[in-house]
N, C-alpha and C positions, 0 to 999 in steps of 0.2 A: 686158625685155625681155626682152633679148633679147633654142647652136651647137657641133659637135662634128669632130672631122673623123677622115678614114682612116688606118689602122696607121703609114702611113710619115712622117706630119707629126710636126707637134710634141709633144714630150713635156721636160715641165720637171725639171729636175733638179736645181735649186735654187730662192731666194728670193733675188731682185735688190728690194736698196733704193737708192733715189735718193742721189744725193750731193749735193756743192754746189751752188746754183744760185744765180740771181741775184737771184731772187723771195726776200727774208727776212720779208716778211710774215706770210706763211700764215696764216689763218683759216679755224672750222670746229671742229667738234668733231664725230669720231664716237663714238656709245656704245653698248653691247653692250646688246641686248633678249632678249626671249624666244627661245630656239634653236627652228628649225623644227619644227615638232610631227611628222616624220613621216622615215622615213629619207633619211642624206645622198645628194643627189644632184650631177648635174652635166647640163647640156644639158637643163634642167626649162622651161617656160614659165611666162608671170606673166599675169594681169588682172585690172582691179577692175570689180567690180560693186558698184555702190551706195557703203553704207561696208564693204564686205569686199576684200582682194586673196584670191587665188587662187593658190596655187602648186603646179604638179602634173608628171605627164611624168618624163622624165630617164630617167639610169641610175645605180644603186646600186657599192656600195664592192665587192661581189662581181660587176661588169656585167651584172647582170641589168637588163633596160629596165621600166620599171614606168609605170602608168597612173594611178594613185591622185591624188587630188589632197586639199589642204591648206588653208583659209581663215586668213587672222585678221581681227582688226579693233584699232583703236585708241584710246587712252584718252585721258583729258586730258592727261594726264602722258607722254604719247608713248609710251609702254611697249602692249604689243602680247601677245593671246593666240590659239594656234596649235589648231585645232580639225580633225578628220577630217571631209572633206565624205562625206554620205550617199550624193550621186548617183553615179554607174556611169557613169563615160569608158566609152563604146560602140566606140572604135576600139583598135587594135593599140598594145599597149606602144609606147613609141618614146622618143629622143633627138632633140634638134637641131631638135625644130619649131616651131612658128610662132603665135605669139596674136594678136589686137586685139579691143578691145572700145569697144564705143559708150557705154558706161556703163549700159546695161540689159542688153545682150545681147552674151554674148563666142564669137568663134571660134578654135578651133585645129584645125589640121592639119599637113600634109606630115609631114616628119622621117625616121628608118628608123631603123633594127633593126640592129644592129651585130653581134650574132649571136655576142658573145663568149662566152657562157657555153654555145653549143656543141661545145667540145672544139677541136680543132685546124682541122676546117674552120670556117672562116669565110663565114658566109653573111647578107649583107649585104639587108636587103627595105628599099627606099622604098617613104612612103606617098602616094595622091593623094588621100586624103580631106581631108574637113572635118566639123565637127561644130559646132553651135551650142548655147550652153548660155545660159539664163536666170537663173541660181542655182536655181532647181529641178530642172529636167529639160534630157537633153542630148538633141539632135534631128541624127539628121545630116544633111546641106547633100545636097540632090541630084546636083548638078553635080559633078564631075570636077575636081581644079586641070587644066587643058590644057597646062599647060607643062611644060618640064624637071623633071622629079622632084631632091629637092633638102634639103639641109639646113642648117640654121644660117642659113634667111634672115631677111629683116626683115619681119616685118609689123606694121602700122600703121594709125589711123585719123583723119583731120581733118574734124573738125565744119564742117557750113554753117553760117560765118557770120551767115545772116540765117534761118535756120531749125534753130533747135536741136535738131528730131525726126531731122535729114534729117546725111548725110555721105558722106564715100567713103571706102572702104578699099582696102588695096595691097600687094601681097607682090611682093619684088623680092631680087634678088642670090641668097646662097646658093653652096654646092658640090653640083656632082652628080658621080655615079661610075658608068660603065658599064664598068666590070672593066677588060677586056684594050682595050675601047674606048676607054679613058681617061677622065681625068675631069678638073674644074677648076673654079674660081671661074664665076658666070656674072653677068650687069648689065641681063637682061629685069625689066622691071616689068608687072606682073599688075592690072589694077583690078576689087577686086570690088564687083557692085551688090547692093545690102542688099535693096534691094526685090525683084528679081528671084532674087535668088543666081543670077549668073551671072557668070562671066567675060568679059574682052576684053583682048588685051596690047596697052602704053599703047606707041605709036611716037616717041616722044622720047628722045634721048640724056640718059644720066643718069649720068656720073661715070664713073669704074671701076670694073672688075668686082673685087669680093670678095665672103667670107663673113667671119659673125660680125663682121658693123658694128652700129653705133649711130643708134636716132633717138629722138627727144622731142621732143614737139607742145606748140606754147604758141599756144592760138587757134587760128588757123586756119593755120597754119605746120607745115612739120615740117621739122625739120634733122638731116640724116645725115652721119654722121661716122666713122672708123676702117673697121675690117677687114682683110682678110688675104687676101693672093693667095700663095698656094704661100708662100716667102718676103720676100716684100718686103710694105708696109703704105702703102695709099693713103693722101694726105694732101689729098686735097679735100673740102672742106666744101659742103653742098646746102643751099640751103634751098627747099623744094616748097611753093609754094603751088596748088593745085590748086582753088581759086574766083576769083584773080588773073588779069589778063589775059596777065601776066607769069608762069606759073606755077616757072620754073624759073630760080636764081641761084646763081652759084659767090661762094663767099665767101672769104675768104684763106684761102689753102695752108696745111696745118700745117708749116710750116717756115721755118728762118730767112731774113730777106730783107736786104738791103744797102739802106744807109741808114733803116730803123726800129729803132729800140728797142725796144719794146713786145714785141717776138718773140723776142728772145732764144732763150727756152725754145721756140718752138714743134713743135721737132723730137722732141721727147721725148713728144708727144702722139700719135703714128700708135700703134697697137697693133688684136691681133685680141681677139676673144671678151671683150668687154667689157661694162658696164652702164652706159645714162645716165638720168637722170629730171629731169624741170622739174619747179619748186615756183616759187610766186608769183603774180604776177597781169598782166595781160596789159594790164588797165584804164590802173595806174598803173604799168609798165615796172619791176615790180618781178618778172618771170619772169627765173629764169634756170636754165640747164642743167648740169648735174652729169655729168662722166664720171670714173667708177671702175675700179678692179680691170682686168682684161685681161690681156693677154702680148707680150713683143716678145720671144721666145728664151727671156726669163726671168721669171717674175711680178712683175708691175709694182705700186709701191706709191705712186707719184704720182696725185693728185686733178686734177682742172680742174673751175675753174666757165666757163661762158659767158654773156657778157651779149650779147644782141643788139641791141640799143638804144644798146650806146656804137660811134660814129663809123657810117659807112654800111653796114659787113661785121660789127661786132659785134667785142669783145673774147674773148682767152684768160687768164686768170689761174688761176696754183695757189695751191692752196688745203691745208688740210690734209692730209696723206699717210694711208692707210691703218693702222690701226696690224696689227703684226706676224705678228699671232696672224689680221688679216681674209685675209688676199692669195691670191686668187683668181681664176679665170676661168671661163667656160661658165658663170652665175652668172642670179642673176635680180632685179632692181631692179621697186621699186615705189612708188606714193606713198598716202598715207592720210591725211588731214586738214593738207594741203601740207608732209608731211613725205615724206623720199623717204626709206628703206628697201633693203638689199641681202640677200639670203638665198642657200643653199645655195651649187653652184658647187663647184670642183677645184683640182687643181694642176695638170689637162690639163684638154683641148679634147676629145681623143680618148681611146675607150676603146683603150690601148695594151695591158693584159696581163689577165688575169683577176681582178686585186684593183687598186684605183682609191683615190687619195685624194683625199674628198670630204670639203665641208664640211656642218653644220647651225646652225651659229651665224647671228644674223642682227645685222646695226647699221644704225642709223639716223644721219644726217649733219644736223648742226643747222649751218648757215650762220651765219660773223659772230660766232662764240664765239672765244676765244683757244685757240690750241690747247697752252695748260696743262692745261687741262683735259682733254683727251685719254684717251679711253677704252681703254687698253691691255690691259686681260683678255680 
């Protein structure tokens, strides 16, 4: 995925690890791979073309906004090599913006300029572009986003079904800031046409409004999860089917309920500026959803997997915890030969002062290992 937010949010000030819970389980193993070929960032965007991801955007450890972007690809051995792309981001540095990709052809836009490494004033630029890239050449999108200018939202892409050329994509949620006009979480959804490159805003109620939530597409599904409104963290789960006659379903609340078991944990699951990714297959109900890294006040080091397939709303189960050295947010997940992947990312969401600490390490999360094995360097 994949988000950053304004001077007076969050800013972390230590490393929260999980304590006891009731899950003794845990399975999963993450382990440390290639560190990002390219300076640490935070608020970067991710997508995969073909068998390459992409990771590019953000803002650097001195808050400079940067446009560069990053490839790799991966082996048999899951191990992964981090390579400088050629091509020329056409648009304005930036933080906090927005990817999806069809699998041939990806877009990015929105986001803004945080304007920190301009001295004391603080000058803030959102973007309305888009730009379309092929893995050769980037081309920018004609059209205008029409809505709220905005950062940290979600965008996303689900395949037709019965046509694998053909799909829709969506950019939804987000923070916007208009200075002394104030600013805030917002919950419009955006549906872009691929064919046309145009917009329309989709007029269906969709959850709550935050920024820096979570989605992952298994088929023709996409399920949204977390985020962050000022400070509290919504705890409803979506699942969007957008070729369905049914296209929209609330699935259980993250939180605890009276008379199930199963939920225990589920309140420990809301958080903002987080990473999730599916691996599996959709055929034999063996996808499932991974949500990592993020912040509730303090950096969070609990995993979740999601099964959607057990009972009619799908399971919560944790899984192995991050280890020490990963714990992160504004971060960027991706998958490569159904392996999911997390790279770069912070210890904030927002650039708060003129030096940032960011990550460049990247791990991968192998599902179903014991977590003795545990990659802790």
């Amino acid at each position: 995925m994949k988000t950053l937010r304004n001077l007076s949010f969050l800013f972390v000030a230590g490393l929260f690890f999980a304590g006891c819970h009731s899950n003794d389980d845990e399975v999963g193993n993450w382990k440390k791979v290639e560190s990002f070929g390219g300076m640490g960032r935070l608020g970067a965007v991710s997508f995969v073309l073909g068998e390459r991801a992409y990771v590019g955007t953000g803002i650097s450890e001195n808050a400079r906004e940067l446009k560069d972007f990053y490839y790799c690809t991966a082996n048999s051995d899951k191990d992964i090599v981090w390579n400088r792309d050629t091509a020329t981001f056409p648009g304005g540095a930036r933080l906090g913006a927005v990817a999806f990709s069809t699998g041939k052809v990806a877009y990015v836009g929105l986001g803004y300029s945080a304007g920190q490494h301009q001295g004391s004033t603080r000058t803030e630029e959102y973007f309305d572009d888009f730009y379309k890239y092929d893995g050769k050449t980037w081309t920018k999108v004609a059209a205008k986003f029409p809505g709220e200018l905005r950062r940290y939202a979600l965008g996303f892409y689900v395949p037709d079904p019965n046509n694998s050329g053909k799909g829709k994509a969506y950019v939804a949620y987000g923070q916007y800031n208009k200075g002394s006009e104030g600013s805030g979480p917002l919950k419009d959804w955006w549906e872009f046409d691929l064919g046309t490159e145009t917009w329309k805003e989709v007029t269906w109620t969709f959850g709550e409004k935050r920024a820096g939530a979570c989605v992952a597409v298994i088929g023709s599904d996409a399920y949204i999860f977390t985020g962050q409104d000022g400070s509290s963290y919504p705890n409803d789960v979506i699942r969007f089917s957008p070729f369905k006659s049914e296209p929209l379903k609330f699935l259980d609340q993250l939180k605890d309920k009276d008379g199930q078991s199963f939920d225990n944990d589920y309140g420990m699951i809301p958080r903002g500026y987080a990473v999730a990714f599916a691996v599996g297959k959709e055929s034999d109900q063996s996808a499932r959803i991974y949500l990592a890294s993020g912040a509730r006040g303090n950096l969070l080091a609990d995993c979740w997997e999601f099964n959607p397939y057990k009972g009619e709303k799908g399971r919560w189960d944790e899984v192995t915890s991050l280890p020490s050295f990963a714990l992160r947010q504004a971060a960027c997940a991706f998958v490569l030969n159904d392996v999911g992947y997390i790279a770069v990312g912070g210890s904030t969401s927002v650039p708060a002062s003129s030096s940032l600490s960011v990550k460049q390490t990247t791990y991968l999360f192998e599902p179903g290992i014991d977590d003795d094995d545990q990659d802790d360097d």
